[in-house]
N, C-alpha and C positions, 0 to 999 in steps of 0.2 A: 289502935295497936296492930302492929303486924303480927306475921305469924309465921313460922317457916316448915315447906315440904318438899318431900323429892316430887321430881314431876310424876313417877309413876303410881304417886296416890293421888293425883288429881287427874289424871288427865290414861283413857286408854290408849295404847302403840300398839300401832302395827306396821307393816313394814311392804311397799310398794308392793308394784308386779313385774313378772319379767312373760311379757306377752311379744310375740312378733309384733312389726309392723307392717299392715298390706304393702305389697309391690307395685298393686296400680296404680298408676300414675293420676287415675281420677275416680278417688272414690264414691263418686255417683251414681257409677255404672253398678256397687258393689251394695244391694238393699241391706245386707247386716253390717256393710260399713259406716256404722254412726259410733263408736265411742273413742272419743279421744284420750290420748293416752299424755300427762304431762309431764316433760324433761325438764331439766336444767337448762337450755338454747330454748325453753319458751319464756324468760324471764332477760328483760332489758336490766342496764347496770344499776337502775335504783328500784331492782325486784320489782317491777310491774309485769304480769301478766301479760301477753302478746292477746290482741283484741282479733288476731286472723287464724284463729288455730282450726284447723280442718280434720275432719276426722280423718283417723288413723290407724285404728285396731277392728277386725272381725270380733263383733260379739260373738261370745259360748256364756252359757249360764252360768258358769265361775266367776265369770267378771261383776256380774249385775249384782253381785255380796260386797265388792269394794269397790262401790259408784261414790265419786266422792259427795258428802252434805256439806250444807254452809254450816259454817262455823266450825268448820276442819282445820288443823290446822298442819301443811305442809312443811317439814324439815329435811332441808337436803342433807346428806349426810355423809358421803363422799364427796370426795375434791377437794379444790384448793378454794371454794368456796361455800363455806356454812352459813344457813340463811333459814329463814322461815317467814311462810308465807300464809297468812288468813285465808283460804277459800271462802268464797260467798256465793255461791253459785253462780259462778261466770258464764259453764258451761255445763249442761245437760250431759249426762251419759259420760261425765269425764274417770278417768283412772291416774292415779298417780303410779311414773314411773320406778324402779327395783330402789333407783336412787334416793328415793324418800322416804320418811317415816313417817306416818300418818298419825294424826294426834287429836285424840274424839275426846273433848272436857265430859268429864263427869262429876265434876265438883258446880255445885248452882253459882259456890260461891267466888268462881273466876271469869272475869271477863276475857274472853277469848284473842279482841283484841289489845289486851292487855300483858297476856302472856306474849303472843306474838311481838310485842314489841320489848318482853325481857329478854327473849331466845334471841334478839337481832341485836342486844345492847353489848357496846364494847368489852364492856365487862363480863358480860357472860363468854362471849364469844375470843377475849383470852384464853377461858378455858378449852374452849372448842380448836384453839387454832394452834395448842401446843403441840397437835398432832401431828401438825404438820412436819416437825422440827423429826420426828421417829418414825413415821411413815413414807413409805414410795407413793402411794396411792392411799393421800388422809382420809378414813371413815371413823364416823363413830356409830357404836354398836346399841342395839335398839336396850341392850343392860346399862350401858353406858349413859347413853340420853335421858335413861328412869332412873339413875343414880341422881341427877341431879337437882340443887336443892331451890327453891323457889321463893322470894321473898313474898310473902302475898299481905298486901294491904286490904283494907276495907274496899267494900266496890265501890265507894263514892271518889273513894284515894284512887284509884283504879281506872275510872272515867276520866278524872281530869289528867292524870297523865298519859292516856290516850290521844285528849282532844290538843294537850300540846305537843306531843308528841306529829299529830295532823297538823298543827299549825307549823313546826318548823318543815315537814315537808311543803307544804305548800311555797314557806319565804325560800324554801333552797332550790324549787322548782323556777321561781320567780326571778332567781336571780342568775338560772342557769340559762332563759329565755332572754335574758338583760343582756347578759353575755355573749352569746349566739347574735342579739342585734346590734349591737357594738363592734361585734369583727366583721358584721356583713360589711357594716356601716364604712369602717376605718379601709377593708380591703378594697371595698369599692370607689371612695372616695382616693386613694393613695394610685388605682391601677387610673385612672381617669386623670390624675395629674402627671401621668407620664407616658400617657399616652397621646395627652394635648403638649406635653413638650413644656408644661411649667415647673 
């Protein structure tokens, strides 16, 4: 049996930071330059996480309260791109940027990458992108994001439409790599017969 909730009874919000970033050019030379701070330009087009992220922000003891945990879950929340992303602990000492919402499950009974993959479904994110249509600069608002409503299954419901959920990234991953060797394949084989003059 499902069940239906807004997200802000399952799940706490909070709402990024707005921290400089150092100027130095190498933060190695900078010993409280270890926390990185995550944007929107640290996310590739199928929301993966950049694996080279360098620290970026001078720690103060205000920061170390909203170090991100795994099973966090990241919602951009401005722009023309609404998205949410499972933190797992990628990175040590990370911060999420103003542009986020941060989202701490306090419910046992939601799999975290389960929500994450309702907040990213078409469906949901209809409603997300009507903004766009009334806004110069679409955001939605951390009341806005706890207004909404949440279909939630059993955890075991819950698992398997995560694990396919993983399996179609994976075939669309596969087919994007299929793709990519197919045009090498064709460019090079096509520039190679014109340039032997057949």
């Amino acid at each position: 049996m499902n069940w239906v909730r807004k997200l802000e009874e399952i799940v706490a919000i909070r709402s990024g930071m707005v921290v400089p970033k150092t100027s130095n050019k190498d933060e190695r030379l900078l010993t409280d330059a270890f926390v990185r701070m995550i944007g929107t330009s640290d996310f590739d087009e199928d929301l993966n996480l950049r694996k080279d992220l360098e620290p970026n922000v001078l720690y103060k003891d205000s920061i170390s309260r909203n170090f991100l945990q795994s099973n966090e879950i990241l919602f951009n929340a401005k722009g023309n791109r609404f998205f949410a992303y499972l933190f797992q602990n990628e990175y040590e000492n990370a911060i999420a940027s103003a542009v986020f919402l941060v989202l701490t499950i306090v419910d046992e009974n939601i799999n975290p990458a389960y929500l994450t993959w309702y907040l990213n479904h078409p469906e949901t994110l209809k409603i997300f992108n009507a903004k766009k249509t009334s806004q110069t600069i679409p955001s939605i608002t951390k009341q806005e994001l706890g207004e909404l409503e949440i279909i939630i299954p059993k955890l075991s419901t819950q698992e398997k439409i995560v694990q396919l959920d993983q399996l179609k990234k994976q075939r669309t991953q596969i087919l994007k790599q299929l793709a990519a060797s197919q045009e090498a394949y064709i460019n090079a084989l096509t520039f190679k017969t014109i340039r032997n003059g057949k």
